[in-house]
Residue frames as a rotation matrix with the C-alpha (Angstrom) as fourth column:
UNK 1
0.524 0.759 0.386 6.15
-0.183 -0.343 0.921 96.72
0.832 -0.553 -0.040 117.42
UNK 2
-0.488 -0.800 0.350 7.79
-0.381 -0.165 -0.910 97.25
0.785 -0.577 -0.224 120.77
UNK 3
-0.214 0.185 -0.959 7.50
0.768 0.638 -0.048 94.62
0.604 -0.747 -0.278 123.48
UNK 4
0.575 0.070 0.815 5.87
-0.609 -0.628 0.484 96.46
0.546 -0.775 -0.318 126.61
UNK 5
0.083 -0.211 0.974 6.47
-0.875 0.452 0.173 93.34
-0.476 -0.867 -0.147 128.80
UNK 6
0.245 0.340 -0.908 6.84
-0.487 0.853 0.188 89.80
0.838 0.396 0.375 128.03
UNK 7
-0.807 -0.496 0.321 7.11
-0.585 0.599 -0.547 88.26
0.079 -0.629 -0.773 131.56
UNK 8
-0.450 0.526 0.722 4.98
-0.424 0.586 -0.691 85.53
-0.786 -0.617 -0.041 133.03
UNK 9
-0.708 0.012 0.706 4.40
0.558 0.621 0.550 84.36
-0.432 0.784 -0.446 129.76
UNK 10
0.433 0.833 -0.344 2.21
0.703 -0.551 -0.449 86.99
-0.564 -0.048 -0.824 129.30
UNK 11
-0.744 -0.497 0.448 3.46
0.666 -0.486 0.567 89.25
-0.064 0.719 0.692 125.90
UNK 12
0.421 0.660 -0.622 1.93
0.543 -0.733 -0.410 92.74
-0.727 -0.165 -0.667 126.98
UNK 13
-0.409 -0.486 0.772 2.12
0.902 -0.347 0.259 95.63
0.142 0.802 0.580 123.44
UNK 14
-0.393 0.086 0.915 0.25
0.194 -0.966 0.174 98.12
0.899 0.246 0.363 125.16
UNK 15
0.047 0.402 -0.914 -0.13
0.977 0.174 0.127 99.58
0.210 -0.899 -0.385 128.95
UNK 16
-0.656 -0.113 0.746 -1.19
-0.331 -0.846 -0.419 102.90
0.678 -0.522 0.517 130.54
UNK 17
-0.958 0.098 0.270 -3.80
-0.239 0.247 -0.939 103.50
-0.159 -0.964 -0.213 133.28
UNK 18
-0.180 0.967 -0.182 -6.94
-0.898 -0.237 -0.372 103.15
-0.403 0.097 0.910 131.42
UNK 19
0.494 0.800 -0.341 -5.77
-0.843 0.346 -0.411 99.81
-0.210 0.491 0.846 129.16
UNK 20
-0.413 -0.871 0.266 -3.56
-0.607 0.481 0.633 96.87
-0.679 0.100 -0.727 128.35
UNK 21
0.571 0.184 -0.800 -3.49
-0.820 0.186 -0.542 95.56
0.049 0.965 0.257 125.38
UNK 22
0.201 -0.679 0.706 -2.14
-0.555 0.515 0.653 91.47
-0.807 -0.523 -0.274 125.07
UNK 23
-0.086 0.125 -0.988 -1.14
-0.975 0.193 0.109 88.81
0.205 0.973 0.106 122.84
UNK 24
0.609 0.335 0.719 -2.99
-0.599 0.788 0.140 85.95
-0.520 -0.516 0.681 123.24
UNK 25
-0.871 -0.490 0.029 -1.19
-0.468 0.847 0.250 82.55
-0.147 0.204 -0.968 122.70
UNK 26
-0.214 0.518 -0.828 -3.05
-0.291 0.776 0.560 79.34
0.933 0.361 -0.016 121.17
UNK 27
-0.613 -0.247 -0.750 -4.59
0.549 0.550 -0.629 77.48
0.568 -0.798 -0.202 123.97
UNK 28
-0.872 0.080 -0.483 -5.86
0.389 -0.484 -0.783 80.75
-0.297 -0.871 0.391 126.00
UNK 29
0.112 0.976 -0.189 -9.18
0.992 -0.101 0.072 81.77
0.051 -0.195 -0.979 127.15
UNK 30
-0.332 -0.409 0.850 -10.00
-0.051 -0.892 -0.449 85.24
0.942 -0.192 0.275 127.21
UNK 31
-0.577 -0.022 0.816 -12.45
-0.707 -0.487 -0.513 84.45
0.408 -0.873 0.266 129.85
UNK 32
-0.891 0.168 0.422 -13.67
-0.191 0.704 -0.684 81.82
-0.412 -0.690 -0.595 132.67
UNK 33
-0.173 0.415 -0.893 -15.72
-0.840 0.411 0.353 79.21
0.514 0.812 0.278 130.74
UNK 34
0.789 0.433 0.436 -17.93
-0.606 0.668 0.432 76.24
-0.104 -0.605 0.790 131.64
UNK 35
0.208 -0.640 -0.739 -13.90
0.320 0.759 -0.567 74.11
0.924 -0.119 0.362 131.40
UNK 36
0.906 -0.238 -0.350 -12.54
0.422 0.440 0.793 75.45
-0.035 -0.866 0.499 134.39
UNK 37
-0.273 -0.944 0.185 -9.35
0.954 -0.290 -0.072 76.65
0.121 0.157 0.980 133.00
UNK 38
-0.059 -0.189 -0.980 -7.64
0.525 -0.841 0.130 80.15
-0.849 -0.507 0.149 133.77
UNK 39
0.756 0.413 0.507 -8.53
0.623 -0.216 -0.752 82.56
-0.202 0.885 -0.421 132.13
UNK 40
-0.332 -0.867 0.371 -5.96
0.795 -0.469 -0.385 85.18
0.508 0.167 0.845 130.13
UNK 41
0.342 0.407 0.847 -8.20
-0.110 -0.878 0.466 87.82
0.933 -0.253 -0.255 132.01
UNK 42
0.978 -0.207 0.016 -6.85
0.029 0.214 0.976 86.43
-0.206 -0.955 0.216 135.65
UNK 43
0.253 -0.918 0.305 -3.44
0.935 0.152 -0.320 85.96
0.247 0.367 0.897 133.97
UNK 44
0.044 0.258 0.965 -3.83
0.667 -0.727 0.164 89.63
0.744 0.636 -0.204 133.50
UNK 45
0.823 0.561 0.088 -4.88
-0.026 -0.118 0.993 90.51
0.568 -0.819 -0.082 136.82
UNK 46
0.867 -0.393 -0.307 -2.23
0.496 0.611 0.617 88.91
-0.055 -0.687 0.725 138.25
UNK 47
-0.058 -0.814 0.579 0.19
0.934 -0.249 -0.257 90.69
0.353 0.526 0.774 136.19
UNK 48
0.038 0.194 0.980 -1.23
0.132 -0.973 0.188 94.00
0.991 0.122 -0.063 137.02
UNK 49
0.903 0.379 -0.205 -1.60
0.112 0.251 0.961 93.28
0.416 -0.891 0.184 140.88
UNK 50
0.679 -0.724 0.120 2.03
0.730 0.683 -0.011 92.12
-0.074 0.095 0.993 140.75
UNK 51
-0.094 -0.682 0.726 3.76
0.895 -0.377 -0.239 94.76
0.436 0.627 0.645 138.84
UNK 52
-0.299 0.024 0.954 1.91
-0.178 -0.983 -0.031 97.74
0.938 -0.180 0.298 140.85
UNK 53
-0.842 -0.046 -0.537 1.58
0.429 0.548 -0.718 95.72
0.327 -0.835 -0.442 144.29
UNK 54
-0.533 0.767 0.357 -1.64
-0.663 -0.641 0.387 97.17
0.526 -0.031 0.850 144.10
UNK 55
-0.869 0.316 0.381 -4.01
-0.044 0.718 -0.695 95.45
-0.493 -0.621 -0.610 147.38
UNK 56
-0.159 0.886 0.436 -7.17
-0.059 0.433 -0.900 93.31
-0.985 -0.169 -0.017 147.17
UNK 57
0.014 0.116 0.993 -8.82
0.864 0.498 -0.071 93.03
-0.503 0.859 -0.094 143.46
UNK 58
-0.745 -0.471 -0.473 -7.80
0.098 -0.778 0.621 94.57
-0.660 0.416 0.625 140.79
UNK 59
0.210 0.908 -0.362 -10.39
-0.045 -0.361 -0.932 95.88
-0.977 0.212 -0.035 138.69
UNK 60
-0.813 -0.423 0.401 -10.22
0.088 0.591 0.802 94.06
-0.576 0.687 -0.443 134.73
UNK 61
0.363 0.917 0.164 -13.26
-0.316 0.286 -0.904 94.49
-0.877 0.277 0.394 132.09
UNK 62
-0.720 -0.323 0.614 -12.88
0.363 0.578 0.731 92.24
-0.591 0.749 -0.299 128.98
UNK 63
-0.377 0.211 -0.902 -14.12
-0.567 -0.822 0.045 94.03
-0.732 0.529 0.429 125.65
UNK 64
0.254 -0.076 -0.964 -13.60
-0.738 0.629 -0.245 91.18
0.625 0.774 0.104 123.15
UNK 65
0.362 -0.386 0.849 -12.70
-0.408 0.753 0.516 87.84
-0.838 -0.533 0.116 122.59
UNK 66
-0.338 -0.704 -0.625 -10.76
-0.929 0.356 0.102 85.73
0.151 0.615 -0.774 120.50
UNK 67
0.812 0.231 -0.536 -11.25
-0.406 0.883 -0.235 82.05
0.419 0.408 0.811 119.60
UNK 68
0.625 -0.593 0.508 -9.45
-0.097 0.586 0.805 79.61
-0.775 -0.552 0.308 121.96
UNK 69
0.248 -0.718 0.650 -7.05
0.795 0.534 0.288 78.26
-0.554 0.445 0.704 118.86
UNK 70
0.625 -0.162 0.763 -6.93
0.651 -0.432 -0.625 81.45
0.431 0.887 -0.165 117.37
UNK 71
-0.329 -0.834 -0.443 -3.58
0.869 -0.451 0.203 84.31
-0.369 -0.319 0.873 118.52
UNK 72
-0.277 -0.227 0.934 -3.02
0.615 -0.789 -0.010 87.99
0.739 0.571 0.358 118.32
UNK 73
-0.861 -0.049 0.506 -4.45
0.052 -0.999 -0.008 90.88
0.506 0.019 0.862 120.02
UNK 74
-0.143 0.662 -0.736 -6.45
0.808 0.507 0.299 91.30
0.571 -0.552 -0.608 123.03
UNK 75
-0.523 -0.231 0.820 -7.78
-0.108 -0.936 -0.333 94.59
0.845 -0.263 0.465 124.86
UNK 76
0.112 0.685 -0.720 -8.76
0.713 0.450 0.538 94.77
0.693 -0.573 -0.438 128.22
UNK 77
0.046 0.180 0.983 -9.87
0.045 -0.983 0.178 97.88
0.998 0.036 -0.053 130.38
UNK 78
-0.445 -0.510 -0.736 -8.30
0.839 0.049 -0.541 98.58
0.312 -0.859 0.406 133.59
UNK 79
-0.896 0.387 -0.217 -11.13
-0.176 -0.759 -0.627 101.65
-0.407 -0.524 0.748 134.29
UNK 80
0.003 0.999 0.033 -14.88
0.708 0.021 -0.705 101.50
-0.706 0.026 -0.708 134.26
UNK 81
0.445 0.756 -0.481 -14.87
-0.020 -0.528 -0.849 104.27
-0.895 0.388 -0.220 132.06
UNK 82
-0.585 -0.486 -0.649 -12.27
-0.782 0.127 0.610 103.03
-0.214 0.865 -0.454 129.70
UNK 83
-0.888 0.064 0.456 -14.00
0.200 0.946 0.256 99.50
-0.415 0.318 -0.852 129.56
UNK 84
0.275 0.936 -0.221 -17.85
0.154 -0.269 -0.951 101.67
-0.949 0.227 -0.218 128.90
UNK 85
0.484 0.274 -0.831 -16.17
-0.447 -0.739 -0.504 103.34
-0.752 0.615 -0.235 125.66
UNK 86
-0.810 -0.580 0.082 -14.15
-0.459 0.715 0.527 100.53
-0.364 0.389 -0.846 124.63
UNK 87
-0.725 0.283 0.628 -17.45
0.287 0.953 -0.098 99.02
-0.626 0.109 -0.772 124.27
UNK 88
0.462 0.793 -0.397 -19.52
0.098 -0.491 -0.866 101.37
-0.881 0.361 -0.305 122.72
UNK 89
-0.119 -0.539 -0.834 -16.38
-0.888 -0.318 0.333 101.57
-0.445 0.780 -0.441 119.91
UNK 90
-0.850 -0.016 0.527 -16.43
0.091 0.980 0.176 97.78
-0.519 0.198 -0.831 119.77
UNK 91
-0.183 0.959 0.215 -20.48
0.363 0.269 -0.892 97.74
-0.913 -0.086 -0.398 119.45
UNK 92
0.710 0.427 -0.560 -20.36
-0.158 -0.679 -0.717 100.48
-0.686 0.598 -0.415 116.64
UNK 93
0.797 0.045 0.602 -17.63
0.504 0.499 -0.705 99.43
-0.332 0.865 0.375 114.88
UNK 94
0.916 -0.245 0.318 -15.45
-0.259 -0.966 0.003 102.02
0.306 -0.085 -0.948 115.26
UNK 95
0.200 -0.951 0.236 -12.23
-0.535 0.096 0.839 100.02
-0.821 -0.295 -0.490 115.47
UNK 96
0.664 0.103 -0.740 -10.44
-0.634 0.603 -0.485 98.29
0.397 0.791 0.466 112.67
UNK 97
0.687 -0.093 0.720 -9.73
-0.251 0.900 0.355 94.62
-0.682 -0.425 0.596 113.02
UNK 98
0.042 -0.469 -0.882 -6.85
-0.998 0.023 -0.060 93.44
0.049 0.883 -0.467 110.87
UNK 99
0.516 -0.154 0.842 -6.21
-0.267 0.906 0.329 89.21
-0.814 -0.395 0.427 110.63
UNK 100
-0.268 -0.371 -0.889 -3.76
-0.957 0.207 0.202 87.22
0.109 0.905 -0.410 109.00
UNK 101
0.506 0.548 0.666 -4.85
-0.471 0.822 -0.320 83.54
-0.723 -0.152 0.674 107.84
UNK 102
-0.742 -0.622 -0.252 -2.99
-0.472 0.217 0.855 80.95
-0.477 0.753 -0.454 106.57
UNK 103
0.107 0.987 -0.120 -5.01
-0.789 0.011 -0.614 78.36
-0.605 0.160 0.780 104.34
UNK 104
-0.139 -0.337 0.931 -4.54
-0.007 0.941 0.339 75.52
-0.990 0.040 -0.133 102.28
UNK 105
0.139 0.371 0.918 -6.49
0.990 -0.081 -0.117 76.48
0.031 0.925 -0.378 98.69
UNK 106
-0.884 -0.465 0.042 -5.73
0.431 -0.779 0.455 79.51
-0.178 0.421 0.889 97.02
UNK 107
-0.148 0.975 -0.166 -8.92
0.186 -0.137 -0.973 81.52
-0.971 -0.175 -0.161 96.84
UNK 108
0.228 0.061 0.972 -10.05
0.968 0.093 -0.233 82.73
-0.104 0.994 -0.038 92.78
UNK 109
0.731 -0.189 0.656 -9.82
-0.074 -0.977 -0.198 86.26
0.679 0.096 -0.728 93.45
UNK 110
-0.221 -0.966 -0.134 -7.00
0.493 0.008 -0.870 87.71
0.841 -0.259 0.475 95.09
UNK 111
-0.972 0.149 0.180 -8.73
-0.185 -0.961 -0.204 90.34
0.142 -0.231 0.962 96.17
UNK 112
-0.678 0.717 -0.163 -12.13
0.310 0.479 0.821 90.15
0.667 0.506 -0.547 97.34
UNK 113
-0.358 0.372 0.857 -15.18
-0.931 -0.214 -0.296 91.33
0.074 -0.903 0.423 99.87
UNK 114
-0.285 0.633 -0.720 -17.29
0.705 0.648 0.290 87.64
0.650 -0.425 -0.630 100.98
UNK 115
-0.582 0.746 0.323 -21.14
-0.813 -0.534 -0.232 88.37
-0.001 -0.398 0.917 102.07
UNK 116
-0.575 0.509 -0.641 -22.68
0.190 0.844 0.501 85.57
0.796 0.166 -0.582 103.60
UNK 117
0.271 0.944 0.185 -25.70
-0.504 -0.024 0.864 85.02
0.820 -0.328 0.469 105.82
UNK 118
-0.647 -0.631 -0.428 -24.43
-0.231 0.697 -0.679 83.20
0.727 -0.340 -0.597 109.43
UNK 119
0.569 0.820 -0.064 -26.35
-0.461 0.382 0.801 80.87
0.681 -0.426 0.596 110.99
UNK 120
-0.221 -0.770 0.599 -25.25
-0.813 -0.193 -0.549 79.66
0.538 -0.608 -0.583 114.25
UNK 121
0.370 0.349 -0.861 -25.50
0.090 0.909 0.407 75.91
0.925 -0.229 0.304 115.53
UNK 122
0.299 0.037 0.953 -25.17
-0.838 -0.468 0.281 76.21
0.457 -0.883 -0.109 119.69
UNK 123
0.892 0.173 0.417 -25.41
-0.329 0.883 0.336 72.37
-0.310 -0.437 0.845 120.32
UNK 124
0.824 -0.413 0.387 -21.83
0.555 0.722 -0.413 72.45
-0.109 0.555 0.825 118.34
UNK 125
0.535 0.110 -0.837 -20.69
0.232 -0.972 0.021 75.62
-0.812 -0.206 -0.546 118.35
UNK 126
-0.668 -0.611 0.426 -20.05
0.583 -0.074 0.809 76.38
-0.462 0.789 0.405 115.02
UNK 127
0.242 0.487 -0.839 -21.65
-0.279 -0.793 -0.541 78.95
-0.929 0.365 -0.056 112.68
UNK 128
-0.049 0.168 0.985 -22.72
0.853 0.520 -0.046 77.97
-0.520 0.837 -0.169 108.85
UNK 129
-0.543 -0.087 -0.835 -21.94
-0.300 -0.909 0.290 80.66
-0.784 0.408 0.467 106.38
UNK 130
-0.091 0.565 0.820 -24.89
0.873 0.441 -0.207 80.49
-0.479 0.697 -0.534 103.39
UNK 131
-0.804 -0.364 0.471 -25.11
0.575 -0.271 0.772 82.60
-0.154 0.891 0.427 100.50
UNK 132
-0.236 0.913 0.333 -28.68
-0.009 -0.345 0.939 83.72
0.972 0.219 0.089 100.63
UNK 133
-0.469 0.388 0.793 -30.68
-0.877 -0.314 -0.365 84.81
0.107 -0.867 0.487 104.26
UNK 134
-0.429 0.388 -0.816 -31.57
0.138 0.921 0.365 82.18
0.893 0.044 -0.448 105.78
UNK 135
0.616 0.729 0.300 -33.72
0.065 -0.426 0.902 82.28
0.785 -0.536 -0.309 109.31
UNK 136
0.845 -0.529 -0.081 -31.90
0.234 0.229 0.945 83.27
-0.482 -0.817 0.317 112.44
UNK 137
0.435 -0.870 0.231 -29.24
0.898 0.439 -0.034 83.95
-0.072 0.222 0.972 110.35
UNK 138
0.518 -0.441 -0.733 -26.87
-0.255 -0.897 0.360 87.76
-0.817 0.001 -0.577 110.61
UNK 139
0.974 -0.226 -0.028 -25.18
-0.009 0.084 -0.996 89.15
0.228 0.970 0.080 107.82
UNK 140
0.565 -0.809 0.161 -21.11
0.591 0.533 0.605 88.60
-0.575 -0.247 0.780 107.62
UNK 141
0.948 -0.232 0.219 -19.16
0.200 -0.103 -0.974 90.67
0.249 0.967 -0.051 105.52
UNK 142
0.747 -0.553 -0.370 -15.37
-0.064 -0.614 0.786 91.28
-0.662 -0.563 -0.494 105.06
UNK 143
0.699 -0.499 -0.512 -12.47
-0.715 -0.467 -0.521 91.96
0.021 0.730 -0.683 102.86
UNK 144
0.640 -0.488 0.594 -9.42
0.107 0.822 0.559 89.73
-0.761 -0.294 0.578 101.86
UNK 145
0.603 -0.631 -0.487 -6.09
-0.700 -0.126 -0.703 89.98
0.382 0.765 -0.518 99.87
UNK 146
0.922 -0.381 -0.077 -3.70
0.383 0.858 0.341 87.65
-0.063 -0.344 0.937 99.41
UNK 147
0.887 -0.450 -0.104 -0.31
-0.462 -0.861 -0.212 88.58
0.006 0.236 -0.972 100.13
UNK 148
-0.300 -0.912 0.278 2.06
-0.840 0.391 0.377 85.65
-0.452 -0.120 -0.884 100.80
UNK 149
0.861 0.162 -0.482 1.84
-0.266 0.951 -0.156 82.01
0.433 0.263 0.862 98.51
UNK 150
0.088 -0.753 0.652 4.00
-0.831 0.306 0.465 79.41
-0.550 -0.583 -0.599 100.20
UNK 151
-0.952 -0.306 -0.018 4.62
-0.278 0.840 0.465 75.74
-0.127 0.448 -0.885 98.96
UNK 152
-0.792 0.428 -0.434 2.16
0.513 0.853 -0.095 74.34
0.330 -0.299 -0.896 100.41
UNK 153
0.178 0.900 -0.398 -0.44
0.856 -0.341 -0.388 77.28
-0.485 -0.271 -0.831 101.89
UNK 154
-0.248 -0.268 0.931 -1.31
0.779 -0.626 0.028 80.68
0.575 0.732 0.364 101.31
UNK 155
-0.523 -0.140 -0.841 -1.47
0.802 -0.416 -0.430 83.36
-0.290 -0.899 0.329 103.59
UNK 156
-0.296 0.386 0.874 -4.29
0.623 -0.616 0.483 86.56
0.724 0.687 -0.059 103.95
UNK 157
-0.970 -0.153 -0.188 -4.63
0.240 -0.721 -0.651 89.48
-0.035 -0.676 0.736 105.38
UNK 158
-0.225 0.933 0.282 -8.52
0.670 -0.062 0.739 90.17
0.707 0.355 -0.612 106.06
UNK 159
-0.887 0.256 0.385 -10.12
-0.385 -0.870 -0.309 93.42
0.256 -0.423 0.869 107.32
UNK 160
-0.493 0.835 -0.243 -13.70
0.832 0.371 -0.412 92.48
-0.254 -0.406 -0.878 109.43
UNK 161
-0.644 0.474 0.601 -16.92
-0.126 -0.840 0.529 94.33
0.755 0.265 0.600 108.85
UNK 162
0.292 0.684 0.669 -18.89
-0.820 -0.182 0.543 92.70
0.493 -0.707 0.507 111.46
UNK 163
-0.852 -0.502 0.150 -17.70
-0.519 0.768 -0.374 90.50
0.073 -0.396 -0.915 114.32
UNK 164
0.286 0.840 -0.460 -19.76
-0.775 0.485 0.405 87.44
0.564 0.241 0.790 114.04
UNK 165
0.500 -0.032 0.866 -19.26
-0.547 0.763 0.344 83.94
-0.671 -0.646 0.363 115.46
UNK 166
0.207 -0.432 0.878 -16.54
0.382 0.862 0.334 82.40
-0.900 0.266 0.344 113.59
UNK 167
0.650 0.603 -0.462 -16.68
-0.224 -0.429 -0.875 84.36
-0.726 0.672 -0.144 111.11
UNK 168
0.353 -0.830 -0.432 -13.48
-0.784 -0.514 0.348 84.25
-0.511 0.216 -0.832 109.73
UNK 169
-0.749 -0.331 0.574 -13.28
-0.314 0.940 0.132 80.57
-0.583 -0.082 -0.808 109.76
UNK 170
-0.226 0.607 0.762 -16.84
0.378 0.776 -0.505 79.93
-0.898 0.174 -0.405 108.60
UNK 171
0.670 -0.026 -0.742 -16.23
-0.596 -0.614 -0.517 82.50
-0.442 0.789 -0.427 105.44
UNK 172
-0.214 -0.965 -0.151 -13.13
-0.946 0.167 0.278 80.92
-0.243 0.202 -0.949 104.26
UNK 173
-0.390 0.371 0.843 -14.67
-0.223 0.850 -0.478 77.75
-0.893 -0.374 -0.249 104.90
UNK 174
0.168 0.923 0.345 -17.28
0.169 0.318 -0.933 78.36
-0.971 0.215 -0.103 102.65
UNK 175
0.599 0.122 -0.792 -15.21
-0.576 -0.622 -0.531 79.42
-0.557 0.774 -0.302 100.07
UNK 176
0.798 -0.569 -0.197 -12.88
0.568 0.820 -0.067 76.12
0.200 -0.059 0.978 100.19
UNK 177
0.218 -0.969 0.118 -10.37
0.252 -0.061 -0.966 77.60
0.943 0.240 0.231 102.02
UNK 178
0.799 0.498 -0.337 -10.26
0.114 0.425 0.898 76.52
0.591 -0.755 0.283 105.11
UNK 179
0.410 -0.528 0.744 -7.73
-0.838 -0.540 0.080 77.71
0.359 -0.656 -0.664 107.84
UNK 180
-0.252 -0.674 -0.695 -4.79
-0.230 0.739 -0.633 75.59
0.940 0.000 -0.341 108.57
UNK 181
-0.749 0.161 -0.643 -5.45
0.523 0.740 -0.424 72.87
0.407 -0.653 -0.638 111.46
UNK 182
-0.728 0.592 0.347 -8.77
-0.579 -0.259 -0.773 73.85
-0.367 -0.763 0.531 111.72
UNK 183
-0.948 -0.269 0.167 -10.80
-0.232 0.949 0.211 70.73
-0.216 0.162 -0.963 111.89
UNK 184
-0.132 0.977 -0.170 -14.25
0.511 -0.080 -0.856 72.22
-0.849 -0.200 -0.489 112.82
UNK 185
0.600 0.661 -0.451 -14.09
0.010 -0.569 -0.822 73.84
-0.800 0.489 -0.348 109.35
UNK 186
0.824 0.359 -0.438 -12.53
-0.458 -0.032 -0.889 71.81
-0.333 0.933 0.137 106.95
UNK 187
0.060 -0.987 -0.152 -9.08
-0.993 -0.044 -0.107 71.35
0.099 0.158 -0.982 107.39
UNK 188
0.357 0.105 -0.928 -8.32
-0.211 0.977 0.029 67.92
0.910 0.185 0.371 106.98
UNK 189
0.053 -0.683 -0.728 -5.24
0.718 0.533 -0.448 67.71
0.694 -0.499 0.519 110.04
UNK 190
0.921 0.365 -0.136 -4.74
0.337 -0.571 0.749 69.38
0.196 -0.735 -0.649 113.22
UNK 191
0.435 -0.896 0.091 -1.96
-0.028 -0.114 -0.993 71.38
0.900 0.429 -0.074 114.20
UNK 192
-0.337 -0.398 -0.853 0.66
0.560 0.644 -0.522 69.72
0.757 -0.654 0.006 116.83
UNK 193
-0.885 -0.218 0.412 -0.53
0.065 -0.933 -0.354 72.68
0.462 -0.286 0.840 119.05
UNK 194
-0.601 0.795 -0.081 -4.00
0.782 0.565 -0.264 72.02
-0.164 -0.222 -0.961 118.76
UNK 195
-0.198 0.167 -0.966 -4.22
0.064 -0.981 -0.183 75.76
-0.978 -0.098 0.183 117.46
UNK 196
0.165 -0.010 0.986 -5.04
0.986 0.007 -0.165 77.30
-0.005 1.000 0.011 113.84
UNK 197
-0.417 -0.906 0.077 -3.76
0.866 -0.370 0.337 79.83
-0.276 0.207 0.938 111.75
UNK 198
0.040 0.614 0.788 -5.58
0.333 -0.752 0.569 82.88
0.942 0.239 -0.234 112.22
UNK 199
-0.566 -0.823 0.044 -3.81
0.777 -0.550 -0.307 85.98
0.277 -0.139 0.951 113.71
UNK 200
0.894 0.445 -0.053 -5.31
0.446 -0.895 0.007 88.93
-0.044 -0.030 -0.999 115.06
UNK 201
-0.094 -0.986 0.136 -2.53
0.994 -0.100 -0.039 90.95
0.052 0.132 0.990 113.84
UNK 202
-0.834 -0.403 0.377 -3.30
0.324 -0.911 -0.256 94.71
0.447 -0.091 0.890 113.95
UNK 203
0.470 0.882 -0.039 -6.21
0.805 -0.411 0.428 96.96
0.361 -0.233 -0.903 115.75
UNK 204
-0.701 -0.628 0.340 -6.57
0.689 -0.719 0.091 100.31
0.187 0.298 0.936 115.25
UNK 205
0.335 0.913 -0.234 -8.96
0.837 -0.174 0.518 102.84
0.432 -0.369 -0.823 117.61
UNK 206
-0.072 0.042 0.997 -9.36
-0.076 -0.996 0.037 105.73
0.995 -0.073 0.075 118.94
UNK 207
-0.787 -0.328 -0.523 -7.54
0.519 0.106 -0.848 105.65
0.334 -0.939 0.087 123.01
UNK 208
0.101 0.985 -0.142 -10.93
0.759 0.016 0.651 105.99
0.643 -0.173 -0.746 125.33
UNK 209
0.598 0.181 -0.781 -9.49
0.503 -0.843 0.190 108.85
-0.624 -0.507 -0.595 127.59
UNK 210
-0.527 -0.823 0.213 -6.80
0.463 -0.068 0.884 110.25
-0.713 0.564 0.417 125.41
UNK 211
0.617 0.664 0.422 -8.43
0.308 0.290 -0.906 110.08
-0.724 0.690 -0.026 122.05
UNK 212
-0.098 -0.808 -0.581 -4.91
-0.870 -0.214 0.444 109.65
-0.483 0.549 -0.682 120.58
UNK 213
0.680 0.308 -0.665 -5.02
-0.551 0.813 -0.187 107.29
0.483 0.494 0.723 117.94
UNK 214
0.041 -0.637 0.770 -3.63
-0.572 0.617 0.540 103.87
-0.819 -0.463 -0.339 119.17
UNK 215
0.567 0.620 -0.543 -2.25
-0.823 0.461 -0.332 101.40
0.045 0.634 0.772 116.86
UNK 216
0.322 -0.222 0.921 -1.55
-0.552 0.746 0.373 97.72
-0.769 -0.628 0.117 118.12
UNK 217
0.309 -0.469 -0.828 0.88
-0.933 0.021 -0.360 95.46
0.186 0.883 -0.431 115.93
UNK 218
0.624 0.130 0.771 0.90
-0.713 0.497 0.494 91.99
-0.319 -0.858 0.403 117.11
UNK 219
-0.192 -0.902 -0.386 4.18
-0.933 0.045 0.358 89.56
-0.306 0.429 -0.850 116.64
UNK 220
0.283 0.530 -0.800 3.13
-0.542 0.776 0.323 86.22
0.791 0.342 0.507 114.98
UNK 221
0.871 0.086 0.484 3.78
-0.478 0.377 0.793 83.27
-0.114 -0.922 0.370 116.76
UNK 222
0.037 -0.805 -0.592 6.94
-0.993 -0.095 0.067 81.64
-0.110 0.585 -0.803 116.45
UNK 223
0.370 0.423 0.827 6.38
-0.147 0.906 -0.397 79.03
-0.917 0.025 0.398 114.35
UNK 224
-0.564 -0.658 0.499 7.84
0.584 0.109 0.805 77.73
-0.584 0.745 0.322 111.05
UNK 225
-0.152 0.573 0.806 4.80
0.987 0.049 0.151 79.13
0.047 0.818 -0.573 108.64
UNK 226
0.802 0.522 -0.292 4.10
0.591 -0.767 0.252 81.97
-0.092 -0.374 -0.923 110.54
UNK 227
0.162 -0.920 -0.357 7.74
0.310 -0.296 0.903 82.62
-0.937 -0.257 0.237 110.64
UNK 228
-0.530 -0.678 0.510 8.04
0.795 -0.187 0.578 82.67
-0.296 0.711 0.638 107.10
UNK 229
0.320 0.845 0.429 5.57
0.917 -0.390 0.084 85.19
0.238 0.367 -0.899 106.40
């Protein structure tokens, strides 16, 4: 995948006038949260301001988000009427979501879909993945394959059916296989980062003025595990 930009610390993989597509780093917000810290949407801003000396505010609509410790792919709409149809694809589904995850247990199936019932705890923020409907709870569903065994972890590529709260983490979870240095769902240790291993690595959609297909390839981080993979 070809680097658009990678200044200001900011690794841009896709810009025209309607979108920009980043890779978030561990660590980053997408957006301004009850810490205080900057968000990757100002980051963003700045970049765009910057690069097209463009006066007063620049005009930014966040689509998604990503999990603070989690990397990969980020889209954010630089027109009111890209950020409307970005969301109406989001809402419907109408993009696919690739992720890679490392893990620690080998799942039993290689292959597999996991359908679980998520129940969200607010006062923690964490989401409980149960086997049967429980109240308040939304179904979860999504695909997995394993494609890399290391020493020590194992590494999967998972396709989303519905974007839940955690999902990714609190599936896996429930299946004992819990996402490397992630502490709020199993993992015994944290990684030195303070990040875990779970990649938004591809997303694939249909370009909101265009409607040329777009497809976004995101470089891991460089890191030893990730590296090998």
């Amino acid at each position: 995948m070809k680097i658009v930009s990678d200044k200001n610390n900011l690794q841009v993989l896709h810009e025209d006038n309607h979108i920009i597509v980043v890779n978030k780093r561990v660590g980053d917000i997408v957006q301004g949260d009850k810490t205080g810290d900057k968000p990757l949407s100002d980051v963003v801003k700045e970049y765009i301001k910057d690069k097209y000396k463009k006066p007063g505010d620049v005009f930014l609509g966040v689509i998604h988000r990503l999990d603070r410790p989690t990397t990969g792919i980020v889209v954010f709409a630089r027109t009111s009427k890209a950020l409307s149809r970005m969301n109406e694809m989001f809402s419907n589904r109408e993009t696919q979501k690739t992720y890679w995850a490392v893990v620690k247990n080998k799942p039993l199936e290689t292959t597999a879909k996991l359908v679980h019932f998520l129940k969200r705890n607010e006062k923690n923020n964490t989401s409980k993945a149960h086997v049967k409907e429980v109240p308040d709870s939304k179904i979860a569903s999504l695909d997995y394959t394993v494609f890399k065994e290391l020493q020590n972890y194992v590494a999967l590529e998972i396709n989303l059916h519905t974007g839940r709260h955690h999902q990714i983490r609190a599936q896996l979870s429930a299946i004992g296989s819990p996402i490397k240095g992630d502490l709020k769902y199993g993992f015994d240790r944290s990684n030195p980062d303070g990040g875990i291993h779970l990649h938004a690595r591809k997303l694939v959609f249909v370009h909101p003025v265009s409607k040329e297909d777009i497809i976004i390839i995101a470089p891991t981080p460089d890191e030893t595990i990730w590296n090998a993979l």
